[in-house]
N, C-alpha and C positions, 0 to 999 in steps of 0.2 A: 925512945930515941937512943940513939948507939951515942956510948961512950967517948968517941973519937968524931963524934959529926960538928962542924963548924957551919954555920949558915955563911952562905955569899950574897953578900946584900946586894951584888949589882946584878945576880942574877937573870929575873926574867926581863929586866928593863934590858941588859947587854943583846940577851939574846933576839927581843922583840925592835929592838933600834939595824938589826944586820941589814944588811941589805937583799942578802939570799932569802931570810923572810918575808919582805916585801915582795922578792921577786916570787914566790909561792903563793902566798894571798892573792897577787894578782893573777896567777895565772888560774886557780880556782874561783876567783872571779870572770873571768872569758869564759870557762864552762859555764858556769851558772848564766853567762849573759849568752851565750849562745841555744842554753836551754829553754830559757825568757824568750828566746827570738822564733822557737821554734813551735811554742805555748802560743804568742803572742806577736805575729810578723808584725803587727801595726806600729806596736812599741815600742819597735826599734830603741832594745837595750845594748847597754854599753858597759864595761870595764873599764874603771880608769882607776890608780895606785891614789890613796889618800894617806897622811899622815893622821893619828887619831889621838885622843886623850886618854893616857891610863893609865892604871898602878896607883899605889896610896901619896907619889908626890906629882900625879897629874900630867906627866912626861908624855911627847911626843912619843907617837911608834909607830911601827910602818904599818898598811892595811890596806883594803880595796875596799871597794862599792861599785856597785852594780848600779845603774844609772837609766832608767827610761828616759829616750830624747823623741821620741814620737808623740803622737795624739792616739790614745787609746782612752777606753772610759775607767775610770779609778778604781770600779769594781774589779773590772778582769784586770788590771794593774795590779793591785793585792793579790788574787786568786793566783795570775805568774808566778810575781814572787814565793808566797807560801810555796807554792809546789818547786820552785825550784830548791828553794831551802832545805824540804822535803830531800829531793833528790841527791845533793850534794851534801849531807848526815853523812859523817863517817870519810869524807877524802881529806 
């Protein structure tokens, strides 16, 4: 560890509360649910920005989910998902 390093304890929680992180999750969220929709027209997936639990004091932070609102059977539900997950590695 370097000589001159100070930890910033508000760190990832600062940076995970912004707003412009939210608004990125979400928007890699719409891919992934457009990629779901194209897997899976049935299951008419969806994006929508959620707040989630994290970090060692349990803190709100911004986030998305990918959301099936249709009738599709649970198997190919899972199999969408995975593959989208698959796809979107690495954005």
């Amino acid at each position: 560890m370097f000589k001159g390093y100070r930890p910033d304890r508000r760190g990832l929680a600062e940076i995970a509360k912004d707003p412009r992180l939210g608004a990125v999750c979400e928007s890699v969220a719409r891919q992934g649910a457009a990629i779901a929709n194209q897997l899976d027209p049935d299951g008419n997936y969806q994006a929508s920005p959620r707040m989630v639990t994290a970090g060692w004091k349990n803190e709100s932070r911004r986030g998305a989910v990918i959301q099936q609102t249709g009738k599709s059977w649970t198997a190919e539900r899972d199999r969408v998902l995975v593959e989208v997950t698959r796809r979107l590695r690495g954005r």
